[in-house]
Structures are given as structure tokens and as C-alpha cells.
C-alpha positions, 0 to 999 in steps of 0.5 A: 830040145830048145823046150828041154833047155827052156824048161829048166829055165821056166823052173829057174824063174819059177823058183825066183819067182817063188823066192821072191813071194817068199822073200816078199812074205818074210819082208811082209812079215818083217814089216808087220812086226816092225809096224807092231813094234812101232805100234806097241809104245803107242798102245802103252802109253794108250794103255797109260792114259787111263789109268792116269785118268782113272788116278784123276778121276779119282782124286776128283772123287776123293776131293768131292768125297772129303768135301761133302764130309766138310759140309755134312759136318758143318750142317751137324754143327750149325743144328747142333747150334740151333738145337741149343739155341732153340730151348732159349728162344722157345722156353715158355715161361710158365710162372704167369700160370701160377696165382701166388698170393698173401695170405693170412694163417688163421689158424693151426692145428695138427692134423689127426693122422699125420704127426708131421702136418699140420691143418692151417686155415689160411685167408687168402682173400677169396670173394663171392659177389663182392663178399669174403669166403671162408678161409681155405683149408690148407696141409703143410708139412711144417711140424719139425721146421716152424713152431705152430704159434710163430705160424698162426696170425702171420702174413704167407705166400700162397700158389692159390691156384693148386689143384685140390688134393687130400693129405691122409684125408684133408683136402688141401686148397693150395701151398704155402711157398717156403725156402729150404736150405741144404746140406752138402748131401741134399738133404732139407736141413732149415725151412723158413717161410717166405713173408711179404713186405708189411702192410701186405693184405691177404689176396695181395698179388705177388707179382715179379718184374718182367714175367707178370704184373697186376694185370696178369690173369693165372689160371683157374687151376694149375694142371698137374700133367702140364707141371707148371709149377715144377717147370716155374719152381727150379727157376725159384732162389732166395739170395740175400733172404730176398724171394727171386725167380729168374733174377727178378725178386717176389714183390707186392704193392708193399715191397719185396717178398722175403725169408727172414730165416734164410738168406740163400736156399731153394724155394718150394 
């Protein structure tokens, strides 16, 4: 009988001893959600960190990104500079190639083929061994613009160093340098001569100061694919019926190159 009255007290401490493994669980659990709960602002605000570095790191990108375009933009400009600044220090000036001499018309006549030319036999001074050439034949195109008898006998300024070329059939020996005038449409209106200062003989050099001198050799013959004389030409004027190129005017030992009959134009 004591175990029968025991018996139900076994089962009561069991069933304590099971409430309180119950009762300890539920307190287990109740700890762990506590512990989780206090853990969670941990865990956002662990979780806000990176997005606050991300947004920094950010920045940072943005502010490297918008700094490289800074220098890249500068780079652009400074070669854009230089890039303008490249064709004045390497513009080779091409006009000591040119060999622009006096030379005296001997003779005109209308070239057979063409009623605009005319065949001009023009003394340049060409020497062999120390003795005078023959005068060159040369084909200008200035029929409508000078009169034959105001070109025969006068003193010009001759490229000598042309390469020969035919015209309709005549081969010509160099050109003569001209100034043109122009209408507002570009289109040749007036052609004059450009005549050296009196007492200029033929052969005299044509030099121009600061580009070329006496000294100054030209060469054997101007090269067309080279276009010296294209690149030289556009920097020709006649300003105040003075020849200039550059600035710095045509001249002889006798003086200053000139066109009587034009005083601002082109020169060709």
C-alpha cells in the first residue's frame, strides 16, 4: 500500500518534473526570441552598413568617374591646341624652291591654235660656259589683258624653274608672274604684269626678305606632285601696287617688284 501512495507521488513529481522541462523549454524559447529580437536591430542596422558603404563607394566612383572626364577633356583641349599650334611652327615655307627672276620680252606673237595665247621669247638670262643661251620660249595666256606692243621689250618676273609643259603644242619654259583683280563673284576682271624696279636686268634674282636672299640656291625644277608653287602662291599679294609675299615685298638689287596697273589683287 505505501508503494500505491507513493506512486502517485512519483507521477506528481514526474508531472512537475515534466512542467518544469516544459516550463523551462517555453522559458528557452521565450529567451531565444528575446535574444533574436535583441539581435535584429543589430542585424539591420548590419544590414544598413553596406548599403551606406555601397552609397559611398559610390560617390567615390561618381567622383572618380566625373574626374577622368575632367582630365580627358582637358587632354582633348590641350592637343587641339597643339594640333593648331603644330601647322605654324611646322609650315615649311616652300618659296626658296621657286627660282623668280627678270626677264626681258624679246618678242610676241599669237600662238597658231589658241586665239588667247600668246608665244613670247623671253631672255632670262640663261648662260652656258659663261656665254648667253637663247631666249626661252614661253606661253602666256594674256591676249585679252595686255597688248602685244606694251609686252614686247619689257622687263618681267619669270618662275624660271617651271616644269616644261606644252600648250596646244608649244612647249613652254617657265611663267610669267602677274597680279589679278577680282570681282565680288571671283571672277579675273583685270591682269597686270608684275615689273621689277628700273635698271633690273635680265637673270636678276627676285629675292624677298627674310625667306630668301642672293645667296639662296632654287631647285633644278619645281616638282608638280611637290606643288611648291601652289603652297608658295596663296601667300602672294600685291598691296599698294607693291608684289609682297607674307608681308615682305618682291625686290631686286634695283628696288621693289611692282604692278603699275593694280594696286591690291592675287598674284599668279
Amino acid at each position: 500500500m505505501l508503494f500505491k501512495e507513493r506512486a502517485p507521488h512519483a507521477d506528481r513529481s514526474e508531472d512537475d518534473n515534466g512542467r518544469s522541462k516544459q516550463d523551462q523549454q517555453q522559458h528557452s524559447k521565450e529567451e531565444s526570441s528575446t535574444t533574436q529580437n535583441q539581435s535584429s536591430p543589430t542585424t539591420n542596422s548590419t544590414t544598413a552598413s553596406p548599403s551606406l558603404a555601397s552609397m559611398l563607394l559610390n560617390q567615390s566612383s561618381g567622383d572618380a568617374s566625373e574626374l577622368r572626364k575632367d582630365n580627358k577633356v582637358a587632354q582633348q583641349q590641350q592637343q587641339q591646341q597643339q594640333s593648331k599650334a603644330a601647322p605654324a611652327q611646322g609650315d615649311e615655307d616652300h618659296i626658296s624652291k621657286l627660282d623668280i627672276r627678270v626677264g626681258i620680252v624679246r618678242s610676241v606673237t599669237a600662238h597658231p591654235d589658241a586665239e588667247s595665247l600668246y608665244i613670247e621669247q623671253v631672255d632670262v638670262g640663261d648662260k652656258d660656259n659663261g656665254e648667253a643661251k637663247e631666249p626661252r620660249t614661253i606661253v602666256s595666256g594674256l591676249v585679252r589683258h595686255v597688248p602685244k606692243e606694251y609686252l614686247e621689250g619689257r622687263a618681267v618676273i619669270v618662275v624660271g624653274n617651271m616644269k616644261p609643259s606644252k600648250l596646244r603644242g608649244v612647249m613652254s619654259q617657265g611663267m610669267l608672274l602677274c597680279a589679278m583683280e577680282q570681282d565680288e563673284k571671283g571672277e579675273v576682271i583685270k591682269v597686270g604684269l608684275l615689273e621689277p624696279a628700273e635698271g633690273s636686268q635680265a637673270g636678276d634674282k627676285v629675292t624677298i626678305e627674310g625667306f630668301t636672299d642672293l645667296e639662296t640656291v632654287p631647285a633644278a625644277v619645281l616638282t608638280p606632285k611637290k606643288k611648291w608653287f601652289e603652297k608658295s602662291r596663296i601667300h602672294f599679294s600685291v598691296q599698294d601696287g607693291v608684289a609682297y609675299y607674307k608681308g615682305s615685298p618682291f625686290r631686286t638689287v634695283q628696288g621693289l617688284v611692282r604692278c603699275k596697273s593694280i594696286s591690291m589683287g592675287e598674284i599668279s
